[in-house]
C-alpha positions in Angstrom: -55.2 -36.1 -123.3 -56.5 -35.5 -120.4 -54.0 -36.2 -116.9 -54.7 -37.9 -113.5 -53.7 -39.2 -110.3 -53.0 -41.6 -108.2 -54.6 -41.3 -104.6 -54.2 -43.6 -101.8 -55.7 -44.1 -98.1 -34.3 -68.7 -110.4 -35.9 -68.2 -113.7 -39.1 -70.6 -114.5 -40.8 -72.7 -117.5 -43.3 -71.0 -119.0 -45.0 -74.1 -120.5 -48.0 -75.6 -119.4 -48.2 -79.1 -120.3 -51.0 -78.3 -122.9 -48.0 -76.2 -124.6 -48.4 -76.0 -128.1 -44.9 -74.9 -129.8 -47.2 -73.6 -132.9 -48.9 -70.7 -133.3 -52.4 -72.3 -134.6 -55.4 -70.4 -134.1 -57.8 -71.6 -131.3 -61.5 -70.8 -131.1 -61.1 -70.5 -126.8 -59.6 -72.3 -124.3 -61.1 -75.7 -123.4 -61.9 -76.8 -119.5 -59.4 -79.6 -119.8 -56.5 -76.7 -121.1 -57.6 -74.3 -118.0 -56.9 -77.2 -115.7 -53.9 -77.9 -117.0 -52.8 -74.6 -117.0 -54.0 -74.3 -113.4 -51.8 -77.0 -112.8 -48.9 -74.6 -113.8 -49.9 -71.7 -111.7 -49.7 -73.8 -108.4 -45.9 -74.3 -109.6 -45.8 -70.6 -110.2 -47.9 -70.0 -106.3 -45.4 -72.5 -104.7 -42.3 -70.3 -106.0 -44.1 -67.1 -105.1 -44.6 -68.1 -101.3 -41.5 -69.4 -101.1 -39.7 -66.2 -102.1 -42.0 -64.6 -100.1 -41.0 -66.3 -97.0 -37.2 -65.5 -97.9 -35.4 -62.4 -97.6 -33.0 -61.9 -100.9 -29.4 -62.0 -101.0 -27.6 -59.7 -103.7 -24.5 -60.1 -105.6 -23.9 -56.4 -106.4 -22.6 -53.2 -104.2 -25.1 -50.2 -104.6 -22.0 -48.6 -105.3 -21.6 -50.3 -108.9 -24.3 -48.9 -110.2 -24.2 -45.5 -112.4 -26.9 -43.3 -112.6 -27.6 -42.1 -116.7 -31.1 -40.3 -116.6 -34.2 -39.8 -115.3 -37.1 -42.3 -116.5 -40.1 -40.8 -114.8 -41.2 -39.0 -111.9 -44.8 -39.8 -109.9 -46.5 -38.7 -106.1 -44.1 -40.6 -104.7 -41.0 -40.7 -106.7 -38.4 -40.5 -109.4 -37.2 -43.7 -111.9 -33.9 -43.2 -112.8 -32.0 -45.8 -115.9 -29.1 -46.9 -114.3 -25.7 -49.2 -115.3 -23.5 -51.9 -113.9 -20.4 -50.7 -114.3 -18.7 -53.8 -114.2 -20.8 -55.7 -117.0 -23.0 -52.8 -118.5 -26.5 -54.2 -118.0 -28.8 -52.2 -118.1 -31.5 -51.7 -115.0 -34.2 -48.9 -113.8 -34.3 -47.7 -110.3 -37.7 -46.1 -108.8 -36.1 -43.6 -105.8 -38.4 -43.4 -102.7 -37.8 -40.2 -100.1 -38.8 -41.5 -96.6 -39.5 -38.3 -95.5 -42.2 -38.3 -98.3 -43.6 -42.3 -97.8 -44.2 -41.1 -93.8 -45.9 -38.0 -94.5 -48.0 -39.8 -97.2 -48.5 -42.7 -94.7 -47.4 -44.8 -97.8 -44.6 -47.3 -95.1 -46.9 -50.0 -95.7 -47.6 -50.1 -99.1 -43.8 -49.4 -99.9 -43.1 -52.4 -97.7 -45.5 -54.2 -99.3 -44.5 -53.3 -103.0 -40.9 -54.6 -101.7 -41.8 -57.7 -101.2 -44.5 -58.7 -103.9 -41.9 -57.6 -106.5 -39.1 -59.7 -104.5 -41.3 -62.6 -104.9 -43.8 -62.1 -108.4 -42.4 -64.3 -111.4 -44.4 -63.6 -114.6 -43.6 -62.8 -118.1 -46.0 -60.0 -117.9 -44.9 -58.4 -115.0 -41.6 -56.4 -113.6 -39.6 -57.9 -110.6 -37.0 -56.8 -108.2 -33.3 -57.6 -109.1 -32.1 -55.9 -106.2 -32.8 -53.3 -103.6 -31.2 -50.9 -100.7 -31.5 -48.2 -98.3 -29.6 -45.4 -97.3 -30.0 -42.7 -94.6 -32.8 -40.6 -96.8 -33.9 -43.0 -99.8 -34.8 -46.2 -100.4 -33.9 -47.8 -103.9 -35.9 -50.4 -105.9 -33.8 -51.8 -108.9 -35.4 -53.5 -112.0 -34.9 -54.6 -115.5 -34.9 -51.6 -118.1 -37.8 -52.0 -120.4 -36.9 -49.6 -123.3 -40.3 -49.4 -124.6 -42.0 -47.0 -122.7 -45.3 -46.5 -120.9 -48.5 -48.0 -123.0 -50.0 -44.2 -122.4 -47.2 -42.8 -124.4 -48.0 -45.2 -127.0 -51.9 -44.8 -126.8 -51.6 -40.8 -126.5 -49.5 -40.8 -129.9 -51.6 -43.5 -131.8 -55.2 -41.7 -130.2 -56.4 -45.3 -130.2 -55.3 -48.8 -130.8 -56.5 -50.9 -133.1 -59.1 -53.6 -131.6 -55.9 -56.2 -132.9 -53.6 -54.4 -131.1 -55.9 -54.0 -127.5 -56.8 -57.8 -127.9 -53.1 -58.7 -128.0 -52.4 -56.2 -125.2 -55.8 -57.2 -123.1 -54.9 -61.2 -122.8 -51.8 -60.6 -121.4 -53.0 -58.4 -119.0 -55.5 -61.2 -118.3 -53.4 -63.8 -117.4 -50.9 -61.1 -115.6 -54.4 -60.6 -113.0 -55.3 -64.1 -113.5 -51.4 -65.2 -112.0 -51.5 -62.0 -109.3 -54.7 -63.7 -107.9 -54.1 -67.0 -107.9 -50.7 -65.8 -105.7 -53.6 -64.0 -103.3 -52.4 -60.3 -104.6 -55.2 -57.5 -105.5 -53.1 -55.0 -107.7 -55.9 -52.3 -107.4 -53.7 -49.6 -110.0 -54.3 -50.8 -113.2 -54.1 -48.2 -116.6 -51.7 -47.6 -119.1 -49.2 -45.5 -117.2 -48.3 -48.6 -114.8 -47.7 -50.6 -118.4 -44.7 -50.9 -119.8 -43.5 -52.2 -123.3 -41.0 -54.7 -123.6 -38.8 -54.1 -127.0 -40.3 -57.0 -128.4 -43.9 -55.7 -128.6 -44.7 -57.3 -125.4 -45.9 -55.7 -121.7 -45.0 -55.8 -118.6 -47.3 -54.5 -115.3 -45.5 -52.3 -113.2 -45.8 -50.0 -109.9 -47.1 -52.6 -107.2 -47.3 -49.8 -104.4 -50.8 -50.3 -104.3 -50.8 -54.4 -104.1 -51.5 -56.4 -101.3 -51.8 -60.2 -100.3 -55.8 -60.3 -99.5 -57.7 -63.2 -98.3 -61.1 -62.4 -97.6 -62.3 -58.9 -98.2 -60.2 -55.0 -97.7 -61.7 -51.5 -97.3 -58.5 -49.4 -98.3 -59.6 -46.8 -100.7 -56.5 -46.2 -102.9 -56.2 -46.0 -106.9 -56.6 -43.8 -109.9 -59.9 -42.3 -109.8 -61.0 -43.4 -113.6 -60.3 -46.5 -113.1 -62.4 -46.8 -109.5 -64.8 -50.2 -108.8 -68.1 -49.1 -107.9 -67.9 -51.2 -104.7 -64.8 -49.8 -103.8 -66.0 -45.9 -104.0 -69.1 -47.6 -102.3 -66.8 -48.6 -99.1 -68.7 -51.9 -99.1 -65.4 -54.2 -99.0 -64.3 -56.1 -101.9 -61.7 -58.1 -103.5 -60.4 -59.1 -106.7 -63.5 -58.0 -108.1 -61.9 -54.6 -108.5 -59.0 -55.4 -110.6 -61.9 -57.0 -113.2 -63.3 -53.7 -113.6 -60.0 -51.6 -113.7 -59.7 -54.3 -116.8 -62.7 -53.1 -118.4 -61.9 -49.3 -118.2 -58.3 -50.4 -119.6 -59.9 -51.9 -122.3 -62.3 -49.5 -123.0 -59.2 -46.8 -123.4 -57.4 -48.7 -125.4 -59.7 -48.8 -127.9 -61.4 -45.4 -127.7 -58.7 -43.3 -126.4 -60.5 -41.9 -123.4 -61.4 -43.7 -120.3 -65.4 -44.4 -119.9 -65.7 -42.4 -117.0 -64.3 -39.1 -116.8 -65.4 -35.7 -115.7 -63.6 -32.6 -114.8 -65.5 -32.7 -110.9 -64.5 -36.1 -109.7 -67.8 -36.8 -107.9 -69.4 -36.7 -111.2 -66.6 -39.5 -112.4 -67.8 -41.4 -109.1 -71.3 -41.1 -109.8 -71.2 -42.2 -113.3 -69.2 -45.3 -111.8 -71.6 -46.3 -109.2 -74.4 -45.9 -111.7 -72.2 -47.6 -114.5 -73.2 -45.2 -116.9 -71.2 -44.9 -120.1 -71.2 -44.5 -124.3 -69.7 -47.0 -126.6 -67.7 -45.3 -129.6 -69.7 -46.5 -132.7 -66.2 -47.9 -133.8 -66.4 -50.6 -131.2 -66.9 -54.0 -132.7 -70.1 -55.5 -131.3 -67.9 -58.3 -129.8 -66.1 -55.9 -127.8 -68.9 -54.2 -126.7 -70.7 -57.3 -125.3 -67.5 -58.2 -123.1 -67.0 -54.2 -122.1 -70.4 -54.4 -121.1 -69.5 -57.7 -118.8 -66.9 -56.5 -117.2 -68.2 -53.0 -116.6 -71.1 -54.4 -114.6 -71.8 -52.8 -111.3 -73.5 -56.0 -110.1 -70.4 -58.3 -109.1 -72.2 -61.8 -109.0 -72.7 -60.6 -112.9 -69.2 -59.3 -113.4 -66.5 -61.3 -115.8 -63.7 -62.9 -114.4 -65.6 -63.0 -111.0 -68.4 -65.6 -111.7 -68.3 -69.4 -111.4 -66.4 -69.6 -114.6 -63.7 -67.0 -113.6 -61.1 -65.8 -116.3 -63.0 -68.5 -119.0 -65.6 -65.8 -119.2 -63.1 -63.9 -121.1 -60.6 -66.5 -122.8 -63.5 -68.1 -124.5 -65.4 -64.7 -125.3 -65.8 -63.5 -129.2 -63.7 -60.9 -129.1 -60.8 -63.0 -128.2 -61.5 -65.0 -131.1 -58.0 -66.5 -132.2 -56.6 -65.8 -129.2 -53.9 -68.7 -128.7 -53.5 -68.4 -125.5 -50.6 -70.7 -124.6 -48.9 -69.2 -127.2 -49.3 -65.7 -125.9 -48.1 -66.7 -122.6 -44.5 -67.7 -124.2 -44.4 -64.9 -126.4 -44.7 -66.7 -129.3 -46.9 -64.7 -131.0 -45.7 -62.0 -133.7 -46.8 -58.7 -131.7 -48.9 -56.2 -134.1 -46.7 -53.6 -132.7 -42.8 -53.3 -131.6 -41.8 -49.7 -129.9 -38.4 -48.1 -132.1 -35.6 -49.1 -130.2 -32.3 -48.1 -131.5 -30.3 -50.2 -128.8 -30.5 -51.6 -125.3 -29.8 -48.3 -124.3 -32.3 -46.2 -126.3 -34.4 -43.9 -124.4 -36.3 -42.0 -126.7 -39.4 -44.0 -125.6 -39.7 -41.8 -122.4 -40.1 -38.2 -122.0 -37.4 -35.7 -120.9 -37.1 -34.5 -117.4 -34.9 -32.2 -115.6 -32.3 -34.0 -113.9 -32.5 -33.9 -109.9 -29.3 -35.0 -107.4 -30.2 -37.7 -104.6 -28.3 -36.8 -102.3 -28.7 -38.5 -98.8 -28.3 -36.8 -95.6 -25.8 -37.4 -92.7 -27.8 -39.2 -90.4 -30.3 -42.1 -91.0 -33.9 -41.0 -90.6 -37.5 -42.5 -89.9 -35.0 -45.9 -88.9 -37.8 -47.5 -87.0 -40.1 -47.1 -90.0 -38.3 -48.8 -92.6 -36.3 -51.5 -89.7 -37.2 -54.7 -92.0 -36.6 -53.1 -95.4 
């Protein structure tokens, strides 16, 4: 498997009032459902600005919290699994060395990720349960999801299944359908930033790279592979690009290997901007059609763009049986649950060499990180 990197320039209802408790199979999602379930996101919206208009007030001392092991490391960091002394639950922490966001001229974004995961509420995405500061680091605390990274999954299995992608793909489609709706452009989407709940289902993670966008952005930031043409292109865009990181996740999912990828990333870029790539003959002719769709470098053409938006893909073939209501409150028996022992089970992740954090004696880069 080949590796890459990243570059960069109150609980709720999950039923919309079409809810079906059943799990009977639908043949697409009606007009009538989608405005009903539009209906539900505004609720969703409403909560989102208003936690993003407040500034959070926790109930725990950084000082209760035990570090176990390291999770993960990345450009920018290091996710440790930590515990509350004091009742045992279970959370992860992504550690963030000021030193490193100012020389990586990352203060922004890492303000930025702060408060999207302060204020994002979705099934299928991670949130903030707390965060702090001390003189060197700066500590973002959420839920432990003992499953692991989808990559570690899809690098084990080679492929998934095209059951298995579909049940993965339409919850990443309503994950980007909610993000947008709330004005937020993730712009880092591939397996590594998806996690696996330990009931089979996912949850989008790493939001150092989201923004609230109205209008249009130039920013050039991402994974390489999983580029927009019109982004590479500096032309300005907007959620356009999150629709085509979609495609190339669904493409890997089901093949294994991204669609474009070379050794010389200016031949990954010019395969992009010319949107040339080869189908596996395993792919389902269904899946090829909507691959094709969504890996189209004309926008106005492009699903999940056009007039009928995400309906492109919720009524498409491939999602046949898709029932999506029922997805959204995890209703649905998932084709695959990752081996979890326990809560505390780890053996999901890979092993790393343990690192101290140790904070220095004197609080640095202060007017940087003032309204952390």
């Amino acid at each position: 498997m080949f590796s890459r990197k990243t570059y960069a320039s109150k609980e709720l209802s999950l039923r919309t009032d079409s809810q079906n408790t059943t799990t009977s199979i639908n043949d697409g999602y009606s007009e009538q459902q989608q405005q009903q379930y539009v209906t539900y996101l505004k609720q969703l919206k409403s909560e989102f600005d208003e936690r993003w208009c407040q500034k959070p007030k926790y109930s725990i001392e950084f000082s209760e919290l035990e570090r176990i092991k390291t999770l993960g490391t990345g450009a920018f960091g290091r996710v440790f699994l930590l515990k509350h002394t004091k009742n045992n639950r279970l959370y992860a922490m992504k550690v963030l060395e000021k030193e490193n966001i100012v020389k990586m001229k990352q203060v922004e974004h890492t303000l930025y990720e702060k408060r999207v995961l302060e204020a994002i509420r979705f099934p299928f995405t991670v949130s903030m349960e707390f965060s702090f500061k001390d003189n060197s680091y700066i500590y973002f605390i959420m839920p432990f999801v003992p499953g692991g990274e989808m990559f570690t999954h899809l690098r084990r299995m080679k492929k998934f299944e095209e059951t298995l992608a579909k049940f993965y793909a339409s919850q990443v489609i309503l994950a980007l359908e909610y993000l947008h709706f709330c004005n937020l452009v993730y712009r880092d989407l591939k397996p590594e930033n998806i996690l696996i709940d330990r009931n089979g289902y996912l949850k989008i993670t790493d939001f150092g790279f989201c923004k609230v966008m109205r209008g249009r952005t130039w920013t050039l930031c991402g994974t390489p592979e999983y580029l927009a043409p019109e982004l590479i292109l500096s032309r300005g865009y907007g959620f356009s690009v999150d629709w085509w990181s979609f495609g190339v996740l669904m493409f890997e999912m089901n093949a294994g290997y991204p669609p474009f990828y070379s050794n010389e990333p200016m031949k990954t870029y010019e395969s992009i901007v010319a949107g040339r790539y080869r189908c596996p003959s395993s792919f389902s002719t269904d899946l090829r059609d909507l691959i094709r769709n969504t890996l189209q470098v004309d926008i106005t053409k492009r699903y999940g763009v056009m007039k009928n938006s995400v309906l492109d893909f919720k009524n498409h073939k491939w999602f046949k049986g898709i029932e999506w209501d029922a997805i959204l409150n995890c209703k649905v028996t998932p084709p695959f649950v990752p081996k979890c022992k326990s809560l505390h089970d780890t053996s999901n992740f890979d092993k790393y060499n343990e690192e101290p954090v140790v904070p220095g004696s004197y609080c640095r880069f202060e007017s940087e990180f003032v309204d952390f």
